[in-house]
N, CA, C and O atoms as a GROMACS GRO file, in nm:
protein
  460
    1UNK      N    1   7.351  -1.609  -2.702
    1UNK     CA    2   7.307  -1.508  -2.796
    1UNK      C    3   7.215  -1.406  -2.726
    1UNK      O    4   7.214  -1.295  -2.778
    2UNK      N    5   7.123  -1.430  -2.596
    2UNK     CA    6   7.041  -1.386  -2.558
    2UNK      C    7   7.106  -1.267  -2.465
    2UNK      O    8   7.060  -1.159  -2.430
    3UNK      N    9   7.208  -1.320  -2.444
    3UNK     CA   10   7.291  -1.222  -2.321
    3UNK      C   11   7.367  -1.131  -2.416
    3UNK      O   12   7.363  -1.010  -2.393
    4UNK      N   13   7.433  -1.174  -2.518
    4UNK     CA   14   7.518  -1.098  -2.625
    4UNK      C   15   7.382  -0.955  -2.711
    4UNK      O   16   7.426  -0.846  -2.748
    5UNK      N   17   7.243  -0.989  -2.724
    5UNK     CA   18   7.168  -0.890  -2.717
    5UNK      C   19   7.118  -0.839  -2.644
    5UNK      O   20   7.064  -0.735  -2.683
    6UNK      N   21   7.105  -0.865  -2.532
    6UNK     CA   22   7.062  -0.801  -2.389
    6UNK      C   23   7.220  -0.671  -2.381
    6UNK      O   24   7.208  -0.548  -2.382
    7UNK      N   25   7.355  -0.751  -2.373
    7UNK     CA   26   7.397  -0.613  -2.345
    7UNK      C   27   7.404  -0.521  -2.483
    7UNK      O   28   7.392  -0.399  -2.473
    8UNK      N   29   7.420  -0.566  -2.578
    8UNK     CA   30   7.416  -0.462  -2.655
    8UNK      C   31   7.288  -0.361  -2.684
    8UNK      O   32   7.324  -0.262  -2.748
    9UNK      N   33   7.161  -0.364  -2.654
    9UNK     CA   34   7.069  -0.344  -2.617
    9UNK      C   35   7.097  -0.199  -2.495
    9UNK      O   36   7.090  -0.076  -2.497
   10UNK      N   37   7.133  -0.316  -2.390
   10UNK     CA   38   7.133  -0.217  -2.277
   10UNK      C   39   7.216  -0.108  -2.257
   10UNK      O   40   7.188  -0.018  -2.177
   11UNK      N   41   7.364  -0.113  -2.358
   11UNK     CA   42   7.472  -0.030  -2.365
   11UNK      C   43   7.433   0.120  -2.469
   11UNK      O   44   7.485   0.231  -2.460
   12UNK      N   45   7.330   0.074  -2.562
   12UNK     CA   46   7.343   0.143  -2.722
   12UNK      C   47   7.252   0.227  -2.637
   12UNK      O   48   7.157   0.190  -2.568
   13UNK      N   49   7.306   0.362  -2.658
   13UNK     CA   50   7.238   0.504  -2.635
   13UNK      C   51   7.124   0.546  -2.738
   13UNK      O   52   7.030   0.620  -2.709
   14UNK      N   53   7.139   0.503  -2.830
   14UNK     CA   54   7.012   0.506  -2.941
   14UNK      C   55   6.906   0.402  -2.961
   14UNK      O   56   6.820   0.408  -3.050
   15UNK      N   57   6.916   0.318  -2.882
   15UNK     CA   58   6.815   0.215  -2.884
   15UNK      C   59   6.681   0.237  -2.868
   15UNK      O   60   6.641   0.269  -2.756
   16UNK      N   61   6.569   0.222  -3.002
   16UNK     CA   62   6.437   0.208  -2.918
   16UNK      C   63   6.352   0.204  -2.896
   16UNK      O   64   6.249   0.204  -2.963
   17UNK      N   65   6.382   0.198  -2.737
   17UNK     CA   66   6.288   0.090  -2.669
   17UNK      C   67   6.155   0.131  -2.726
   17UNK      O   68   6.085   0.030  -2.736
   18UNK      N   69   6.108   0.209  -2.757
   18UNK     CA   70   5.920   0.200  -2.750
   18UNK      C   71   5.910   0.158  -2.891
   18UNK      O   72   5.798   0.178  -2.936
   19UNK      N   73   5.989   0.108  -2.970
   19UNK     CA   74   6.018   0.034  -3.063
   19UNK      C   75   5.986  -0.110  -3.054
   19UNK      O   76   5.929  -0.178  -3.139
   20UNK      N   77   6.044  -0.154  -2.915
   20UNK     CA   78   6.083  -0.278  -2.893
   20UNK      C   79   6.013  -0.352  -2.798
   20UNK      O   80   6.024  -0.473  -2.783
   21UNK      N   81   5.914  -0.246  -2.709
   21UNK     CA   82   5.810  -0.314  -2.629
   21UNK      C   83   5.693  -0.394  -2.694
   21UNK      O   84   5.637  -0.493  -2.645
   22UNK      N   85   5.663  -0.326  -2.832
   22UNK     CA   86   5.550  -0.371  -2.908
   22UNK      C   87   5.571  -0.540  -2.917
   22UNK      O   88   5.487  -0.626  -2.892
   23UNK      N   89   5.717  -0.559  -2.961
   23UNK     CA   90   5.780  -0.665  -2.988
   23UNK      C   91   5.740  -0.768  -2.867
   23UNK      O   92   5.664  -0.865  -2.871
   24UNK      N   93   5.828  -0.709  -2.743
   24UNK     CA   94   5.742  -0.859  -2.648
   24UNK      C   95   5.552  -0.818  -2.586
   24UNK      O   96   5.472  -0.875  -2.513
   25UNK      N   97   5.553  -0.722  -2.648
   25UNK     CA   98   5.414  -0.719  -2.634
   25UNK      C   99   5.342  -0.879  -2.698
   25UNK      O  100   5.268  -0.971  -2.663
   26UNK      N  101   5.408  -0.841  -2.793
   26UNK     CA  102   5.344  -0.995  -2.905
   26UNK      C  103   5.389  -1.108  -2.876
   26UNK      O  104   5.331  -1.214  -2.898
   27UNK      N  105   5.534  -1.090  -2.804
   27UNK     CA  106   5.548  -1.228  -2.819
   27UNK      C  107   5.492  -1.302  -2.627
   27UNK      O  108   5.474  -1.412  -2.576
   28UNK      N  109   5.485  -1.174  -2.590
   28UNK     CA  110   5.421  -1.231  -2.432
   28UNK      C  111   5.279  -1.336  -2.437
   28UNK      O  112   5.247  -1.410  -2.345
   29UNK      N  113   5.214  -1.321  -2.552
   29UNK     CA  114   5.078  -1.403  -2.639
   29UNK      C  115   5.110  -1.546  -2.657
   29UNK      O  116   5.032  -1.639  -2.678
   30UNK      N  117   5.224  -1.547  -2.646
   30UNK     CA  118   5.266  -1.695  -2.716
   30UNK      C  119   5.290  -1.798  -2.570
   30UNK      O  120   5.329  -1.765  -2.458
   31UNK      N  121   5.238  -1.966  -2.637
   31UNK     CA  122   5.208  -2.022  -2.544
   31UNK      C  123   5.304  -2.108  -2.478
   31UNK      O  124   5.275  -2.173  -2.377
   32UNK      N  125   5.462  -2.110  -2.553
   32UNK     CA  126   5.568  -2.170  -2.518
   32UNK      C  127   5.620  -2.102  -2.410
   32UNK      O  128   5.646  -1.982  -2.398
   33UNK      N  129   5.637  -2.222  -2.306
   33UNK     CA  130   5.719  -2.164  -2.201
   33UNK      C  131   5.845  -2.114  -2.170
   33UNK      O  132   5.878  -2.042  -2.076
   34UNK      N  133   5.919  -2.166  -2.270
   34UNK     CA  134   6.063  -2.085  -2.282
   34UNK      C  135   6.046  -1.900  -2.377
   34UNK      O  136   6.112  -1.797  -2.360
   35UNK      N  137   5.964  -1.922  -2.443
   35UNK     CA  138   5.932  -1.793  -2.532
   35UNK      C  139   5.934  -1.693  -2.419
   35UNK      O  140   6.015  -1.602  -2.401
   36UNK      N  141   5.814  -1.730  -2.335
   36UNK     CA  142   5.748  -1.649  -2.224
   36UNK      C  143   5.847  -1.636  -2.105
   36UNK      O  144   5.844  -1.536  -2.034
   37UNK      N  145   5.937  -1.740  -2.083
   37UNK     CA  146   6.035  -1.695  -1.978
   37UNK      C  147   6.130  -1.598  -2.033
   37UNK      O  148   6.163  -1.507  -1.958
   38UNK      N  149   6.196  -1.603  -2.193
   38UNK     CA  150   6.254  -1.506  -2.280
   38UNK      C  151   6.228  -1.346  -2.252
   38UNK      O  152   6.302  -1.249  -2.237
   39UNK      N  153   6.069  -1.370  -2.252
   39UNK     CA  154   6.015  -1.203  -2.268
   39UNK      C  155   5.984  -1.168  -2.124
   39UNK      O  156   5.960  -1.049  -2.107
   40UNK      N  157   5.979  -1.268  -1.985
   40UNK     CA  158   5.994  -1.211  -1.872
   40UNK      C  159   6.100  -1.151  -1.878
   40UNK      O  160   6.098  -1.031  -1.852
   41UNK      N  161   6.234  -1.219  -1.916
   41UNK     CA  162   6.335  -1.214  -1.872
   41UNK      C  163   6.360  -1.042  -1.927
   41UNK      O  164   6.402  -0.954  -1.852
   42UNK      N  165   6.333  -1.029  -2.031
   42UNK     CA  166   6.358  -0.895  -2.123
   42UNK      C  167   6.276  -0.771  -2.004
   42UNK      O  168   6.334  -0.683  -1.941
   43UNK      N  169   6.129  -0.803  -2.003
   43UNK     CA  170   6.052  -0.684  -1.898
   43UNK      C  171   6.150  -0.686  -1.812
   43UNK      O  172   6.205  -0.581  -1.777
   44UNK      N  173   6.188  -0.808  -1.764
   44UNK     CA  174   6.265  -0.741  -1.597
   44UNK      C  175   6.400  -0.693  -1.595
   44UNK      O  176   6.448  -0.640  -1.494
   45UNK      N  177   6.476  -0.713  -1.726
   45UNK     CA  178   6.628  -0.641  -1.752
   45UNK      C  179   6.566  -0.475  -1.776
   45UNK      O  180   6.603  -0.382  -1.704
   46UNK      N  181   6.463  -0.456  -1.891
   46UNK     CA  182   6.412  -0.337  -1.939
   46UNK      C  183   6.388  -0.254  -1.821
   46UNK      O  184   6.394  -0.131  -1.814
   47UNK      N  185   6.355  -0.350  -1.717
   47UNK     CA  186   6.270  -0.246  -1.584
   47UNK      C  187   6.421  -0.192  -1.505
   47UNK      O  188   6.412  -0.077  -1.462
   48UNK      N  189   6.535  -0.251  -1.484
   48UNK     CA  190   6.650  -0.211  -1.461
   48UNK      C  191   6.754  -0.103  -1.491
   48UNK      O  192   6.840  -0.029  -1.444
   49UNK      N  193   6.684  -0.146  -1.608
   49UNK     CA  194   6.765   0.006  -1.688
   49UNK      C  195   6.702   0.111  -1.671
   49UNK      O  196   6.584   0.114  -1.705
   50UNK      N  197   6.761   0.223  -1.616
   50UNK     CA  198   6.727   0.336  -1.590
   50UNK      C  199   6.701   0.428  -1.674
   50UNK      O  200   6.663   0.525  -1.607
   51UNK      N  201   6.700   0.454  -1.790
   51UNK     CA  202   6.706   0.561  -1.910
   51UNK      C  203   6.523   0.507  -1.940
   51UNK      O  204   6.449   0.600  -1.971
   52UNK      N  205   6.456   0.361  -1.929
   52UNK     CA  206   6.358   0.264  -1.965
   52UNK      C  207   6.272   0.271  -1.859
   52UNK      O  208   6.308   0.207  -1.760
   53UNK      N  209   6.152   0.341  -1.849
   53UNK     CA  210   6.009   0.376  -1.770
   53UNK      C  211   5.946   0.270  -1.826
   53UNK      O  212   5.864   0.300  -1.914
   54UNK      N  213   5.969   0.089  -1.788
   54UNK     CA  214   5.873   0.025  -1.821
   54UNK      C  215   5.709   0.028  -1.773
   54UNK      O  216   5.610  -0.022  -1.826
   55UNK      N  217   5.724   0.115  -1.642
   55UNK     CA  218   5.546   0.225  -1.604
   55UNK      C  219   5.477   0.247  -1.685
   55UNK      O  220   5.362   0.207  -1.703
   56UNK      N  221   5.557   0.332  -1.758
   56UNK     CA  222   5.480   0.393  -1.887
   56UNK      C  223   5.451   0.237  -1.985
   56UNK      O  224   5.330   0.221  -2.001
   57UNK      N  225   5.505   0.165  -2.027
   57UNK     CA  226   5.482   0.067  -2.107
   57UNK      C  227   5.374  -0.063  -2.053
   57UNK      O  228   5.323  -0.156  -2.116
   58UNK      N  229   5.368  -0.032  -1.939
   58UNK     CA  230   5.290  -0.114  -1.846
   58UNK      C  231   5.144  -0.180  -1.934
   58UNK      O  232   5.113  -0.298  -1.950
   59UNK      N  233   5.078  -0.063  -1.978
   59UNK     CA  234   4.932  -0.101  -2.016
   59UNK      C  235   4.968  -0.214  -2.144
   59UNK      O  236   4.880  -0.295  -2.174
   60UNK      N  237   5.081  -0.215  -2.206
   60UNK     CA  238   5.089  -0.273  -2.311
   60UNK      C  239   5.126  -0.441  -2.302
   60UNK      O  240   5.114  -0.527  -2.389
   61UNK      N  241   5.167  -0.450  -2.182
   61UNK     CA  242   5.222  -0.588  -2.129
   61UNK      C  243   5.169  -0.656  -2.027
   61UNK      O  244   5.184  -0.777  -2.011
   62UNK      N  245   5.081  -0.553  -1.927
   62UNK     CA  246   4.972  -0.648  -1.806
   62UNK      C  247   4.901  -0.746  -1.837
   62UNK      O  248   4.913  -0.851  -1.774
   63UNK      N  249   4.820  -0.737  -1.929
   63UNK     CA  250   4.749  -0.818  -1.965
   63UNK      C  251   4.830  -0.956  -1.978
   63UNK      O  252   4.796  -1.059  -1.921
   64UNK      N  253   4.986  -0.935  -2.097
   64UNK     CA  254   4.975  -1.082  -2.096
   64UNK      C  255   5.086  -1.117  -1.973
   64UNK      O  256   5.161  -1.214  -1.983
   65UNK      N  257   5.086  -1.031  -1.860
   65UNK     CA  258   5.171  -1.080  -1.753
   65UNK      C  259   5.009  -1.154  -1.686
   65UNK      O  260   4.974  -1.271  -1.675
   66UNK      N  261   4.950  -1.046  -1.658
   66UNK     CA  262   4.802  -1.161  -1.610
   66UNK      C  263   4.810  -1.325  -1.671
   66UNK      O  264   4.836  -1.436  -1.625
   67UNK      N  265   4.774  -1.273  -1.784
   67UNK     CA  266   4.776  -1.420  -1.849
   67UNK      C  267   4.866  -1.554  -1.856
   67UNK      O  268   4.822  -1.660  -1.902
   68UNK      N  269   5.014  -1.534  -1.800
   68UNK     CA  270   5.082  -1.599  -1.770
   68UNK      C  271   5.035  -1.693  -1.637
   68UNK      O  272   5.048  -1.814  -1.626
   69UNK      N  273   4.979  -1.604  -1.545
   69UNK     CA  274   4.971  -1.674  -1.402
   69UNK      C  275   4.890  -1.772  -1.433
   69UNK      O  276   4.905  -1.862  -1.351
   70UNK      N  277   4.806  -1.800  -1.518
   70UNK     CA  278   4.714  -1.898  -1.579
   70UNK      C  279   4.782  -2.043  -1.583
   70UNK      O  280   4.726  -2.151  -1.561
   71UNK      N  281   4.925  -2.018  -1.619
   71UNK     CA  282   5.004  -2.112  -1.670
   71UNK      C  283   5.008  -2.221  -1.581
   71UNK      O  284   5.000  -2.195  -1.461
   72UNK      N  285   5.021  -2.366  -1.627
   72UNK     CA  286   5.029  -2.458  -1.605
   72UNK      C  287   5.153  -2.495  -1.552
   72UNK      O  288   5.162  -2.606  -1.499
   73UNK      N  289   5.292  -2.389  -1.559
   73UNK     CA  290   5.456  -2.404  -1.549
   73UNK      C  291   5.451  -2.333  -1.410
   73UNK      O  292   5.387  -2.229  -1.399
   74UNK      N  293   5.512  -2.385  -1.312
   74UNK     CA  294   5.487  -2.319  -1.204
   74UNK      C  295   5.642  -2.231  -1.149
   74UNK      O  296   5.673  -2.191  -1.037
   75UNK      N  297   5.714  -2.225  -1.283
   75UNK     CA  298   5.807  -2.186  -1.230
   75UNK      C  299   5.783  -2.026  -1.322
   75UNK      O  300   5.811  -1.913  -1.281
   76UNK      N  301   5.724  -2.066  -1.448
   76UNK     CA  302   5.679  -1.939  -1.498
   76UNK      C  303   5.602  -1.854  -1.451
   76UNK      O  304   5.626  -1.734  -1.469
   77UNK      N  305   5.456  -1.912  -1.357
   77UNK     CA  306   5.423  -1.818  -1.281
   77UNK      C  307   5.466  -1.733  -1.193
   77UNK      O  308   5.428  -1.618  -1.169
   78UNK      N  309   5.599  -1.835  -1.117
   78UNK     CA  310   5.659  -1.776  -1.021
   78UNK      C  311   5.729  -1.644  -1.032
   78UNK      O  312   5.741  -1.554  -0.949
   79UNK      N  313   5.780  -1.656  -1.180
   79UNK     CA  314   5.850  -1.531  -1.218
   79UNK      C  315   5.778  -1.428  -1.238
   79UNK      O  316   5.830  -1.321  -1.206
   80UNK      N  317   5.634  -1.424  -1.295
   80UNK     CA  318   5.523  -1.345  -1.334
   80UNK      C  319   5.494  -1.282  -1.270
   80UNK      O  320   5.458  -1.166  -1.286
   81UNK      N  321   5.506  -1.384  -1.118
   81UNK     CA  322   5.472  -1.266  -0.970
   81UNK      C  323   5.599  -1.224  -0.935
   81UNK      O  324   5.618  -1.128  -1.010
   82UNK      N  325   5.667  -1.233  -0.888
   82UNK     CA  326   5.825  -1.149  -0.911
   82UNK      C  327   5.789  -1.019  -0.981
   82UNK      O  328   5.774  -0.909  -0.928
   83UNK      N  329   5.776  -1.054  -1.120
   83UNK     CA  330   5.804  -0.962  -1.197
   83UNK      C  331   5.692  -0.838  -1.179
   83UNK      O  332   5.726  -0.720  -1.189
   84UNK      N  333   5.569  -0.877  -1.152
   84UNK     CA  334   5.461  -0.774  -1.072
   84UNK      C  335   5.480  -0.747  -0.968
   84UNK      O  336   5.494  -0.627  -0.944
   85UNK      N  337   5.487  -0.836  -0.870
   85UNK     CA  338   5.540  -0.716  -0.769
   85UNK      C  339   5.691  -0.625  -0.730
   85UNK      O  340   5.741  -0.592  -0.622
   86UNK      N  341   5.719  -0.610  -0.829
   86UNK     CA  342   5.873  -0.550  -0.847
   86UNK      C  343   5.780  -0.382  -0.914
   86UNK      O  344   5.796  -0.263  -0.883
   87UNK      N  345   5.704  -0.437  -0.992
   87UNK     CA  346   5.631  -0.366  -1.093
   87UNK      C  347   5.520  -0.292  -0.989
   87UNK      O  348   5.476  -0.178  -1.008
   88UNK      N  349   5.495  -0.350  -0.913
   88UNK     CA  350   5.370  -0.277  -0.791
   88UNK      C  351   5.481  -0.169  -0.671
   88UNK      O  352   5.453  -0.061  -0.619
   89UNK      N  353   5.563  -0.224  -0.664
   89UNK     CA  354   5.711  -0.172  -0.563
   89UNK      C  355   5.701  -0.069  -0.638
   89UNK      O  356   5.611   0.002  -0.593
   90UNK      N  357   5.757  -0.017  -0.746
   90UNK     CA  358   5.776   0.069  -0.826
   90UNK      C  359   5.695   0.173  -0.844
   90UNK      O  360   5.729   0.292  -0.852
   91UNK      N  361   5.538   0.106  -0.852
   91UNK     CA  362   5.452   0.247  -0.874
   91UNK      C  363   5.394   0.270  -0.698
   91UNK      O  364   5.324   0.357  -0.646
   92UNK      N  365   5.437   0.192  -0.665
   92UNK     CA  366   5.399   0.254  -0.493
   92UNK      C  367   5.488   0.336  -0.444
   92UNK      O  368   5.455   0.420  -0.360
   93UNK      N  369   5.655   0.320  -0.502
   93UNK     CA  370   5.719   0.418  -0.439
   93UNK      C  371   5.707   0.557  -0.512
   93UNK      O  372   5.716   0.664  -0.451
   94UNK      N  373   5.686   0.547  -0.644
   94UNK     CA  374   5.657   0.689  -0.732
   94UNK      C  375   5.525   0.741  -0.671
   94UNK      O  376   5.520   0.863  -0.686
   95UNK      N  377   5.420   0.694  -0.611
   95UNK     CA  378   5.340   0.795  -0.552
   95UNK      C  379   5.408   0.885  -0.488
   95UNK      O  380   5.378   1.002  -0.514
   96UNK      N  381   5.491   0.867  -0.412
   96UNK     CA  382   5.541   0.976  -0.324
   96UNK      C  383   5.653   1.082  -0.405
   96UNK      O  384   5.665   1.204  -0.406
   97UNK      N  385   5.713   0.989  -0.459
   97UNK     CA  386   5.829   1.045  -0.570
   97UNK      C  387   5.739   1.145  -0.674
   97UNK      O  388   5.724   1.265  -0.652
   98UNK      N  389   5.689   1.081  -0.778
   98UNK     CA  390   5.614   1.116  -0.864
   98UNK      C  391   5.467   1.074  -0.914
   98UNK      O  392   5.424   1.013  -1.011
   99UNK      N  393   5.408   1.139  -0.798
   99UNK     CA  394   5.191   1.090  -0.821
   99UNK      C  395   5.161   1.079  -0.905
   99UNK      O  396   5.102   0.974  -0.929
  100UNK      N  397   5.180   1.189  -1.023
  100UNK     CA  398   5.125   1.180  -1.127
  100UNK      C  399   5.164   1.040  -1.223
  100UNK      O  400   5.095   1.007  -1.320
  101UNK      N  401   5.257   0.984  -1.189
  101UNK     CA  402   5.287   0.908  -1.280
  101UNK      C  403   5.264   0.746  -1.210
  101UNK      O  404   5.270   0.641  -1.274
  102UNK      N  405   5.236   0.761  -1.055
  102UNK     CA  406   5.124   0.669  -1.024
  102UNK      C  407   5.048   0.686  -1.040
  102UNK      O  408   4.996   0.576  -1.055
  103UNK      N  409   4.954   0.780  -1.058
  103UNK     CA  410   4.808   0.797  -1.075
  103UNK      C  411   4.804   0.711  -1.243
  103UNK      O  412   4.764   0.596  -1.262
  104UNK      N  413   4.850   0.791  -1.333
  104UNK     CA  414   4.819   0.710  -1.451
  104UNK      C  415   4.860   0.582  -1.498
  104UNK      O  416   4.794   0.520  -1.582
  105UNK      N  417   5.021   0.519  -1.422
  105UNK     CA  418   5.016   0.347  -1.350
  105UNK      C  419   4.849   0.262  -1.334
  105UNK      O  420   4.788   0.176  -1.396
  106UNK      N  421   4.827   0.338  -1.227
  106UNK     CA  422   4.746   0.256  -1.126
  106UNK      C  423   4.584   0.277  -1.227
  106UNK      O  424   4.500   0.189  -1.209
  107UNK      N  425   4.548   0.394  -1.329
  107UNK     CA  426   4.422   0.408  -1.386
  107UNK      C  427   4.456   0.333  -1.524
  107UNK      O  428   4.368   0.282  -1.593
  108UNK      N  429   4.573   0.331  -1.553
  108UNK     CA  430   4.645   0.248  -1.709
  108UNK      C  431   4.591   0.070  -1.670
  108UNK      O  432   4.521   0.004  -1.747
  109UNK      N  433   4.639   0.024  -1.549
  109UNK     CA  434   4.672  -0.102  -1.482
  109UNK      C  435   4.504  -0.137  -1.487
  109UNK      O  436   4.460  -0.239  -1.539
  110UNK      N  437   4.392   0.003  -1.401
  110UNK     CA  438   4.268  -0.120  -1.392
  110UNK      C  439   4.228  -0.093  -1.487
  110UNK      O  440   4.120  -0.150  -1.470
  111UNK      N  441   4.216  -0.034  -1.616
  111UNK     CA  442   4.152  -0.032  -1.728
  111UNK      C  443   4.163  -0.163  -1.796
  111UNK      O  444   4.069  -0.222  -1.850
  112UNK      N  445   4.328  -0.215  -1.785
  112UNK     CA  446   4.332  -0.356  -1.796
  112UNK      C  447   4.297  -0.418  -1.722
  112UNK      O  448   4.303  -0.522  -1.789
  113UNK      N  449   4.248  -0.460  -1.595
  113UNK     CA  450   4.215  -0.528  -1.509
  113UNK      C  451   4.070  -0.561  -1.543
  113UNK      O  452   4.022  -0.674  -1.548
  114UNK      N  453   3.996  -0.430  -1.568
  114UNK     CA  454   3.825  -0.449  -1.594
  114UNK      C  455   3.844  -0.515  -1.709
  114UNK      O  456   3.758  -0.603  -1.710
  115UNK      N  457   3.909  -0.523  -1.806
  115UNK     CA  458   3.829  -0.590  -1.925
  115UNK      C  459   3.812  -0.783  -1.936
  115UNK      O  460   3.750  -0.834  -2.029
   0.00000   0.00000   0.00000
């Protein structure tokens, strides 16, 4: 079922997403480890799709990607870091591509970091 909404998701030209980040925003909070591998799994298809600047959505989901590494599942962490540094790849290569949109990455990212 998960793959049967993933592509329809990823196909539908009207989909959206800033609709749908809020969604694993919330559910990234939750303490089940399959939940949380669910909503990795979603950030890192979302970050694939090209039409989907999960950058921009970044401030809304660091936190509970931080909060994962906490985890006691060591296979969930594993993905957590994957999934950040895919996410650090990304705004390191847009400095050069597009600064401005590392600059507000990287000032979005420690605003979450300080708190």
């Amino acid at each position: 079922l998960d793959r049967l909404v993933r592509d329809i998701v990823t196909e539908c030209r009207d989909f959206k997403y800033s609709e749908f980040i809020p969604m694993l925003t919330t559910r990234i909070r939750v303490l089940n480890p399959s939940v949380l591998q669910l909503v990795l799994g979603w950030i890192v298809l979302l970050d694939s799709v090209p039409q989907v600047d999960m950058i921009v959505y970044l401030p809304q989901y660091l936190e509970g990607l931080f909060n994962i590494l906490r985890s006691d599942n060591r296979d969930i962490r594993h993905s957590t870091e994957m999934c950040l540094d895919e996410l650090l790849r990304e705004i390191k290569s847009s400095a050069v591509e597009r600064p401005g949109r590392a600059r507000t990455a990287i000032a979005d990212a420690s605003r979450v970091v300080a708190r």
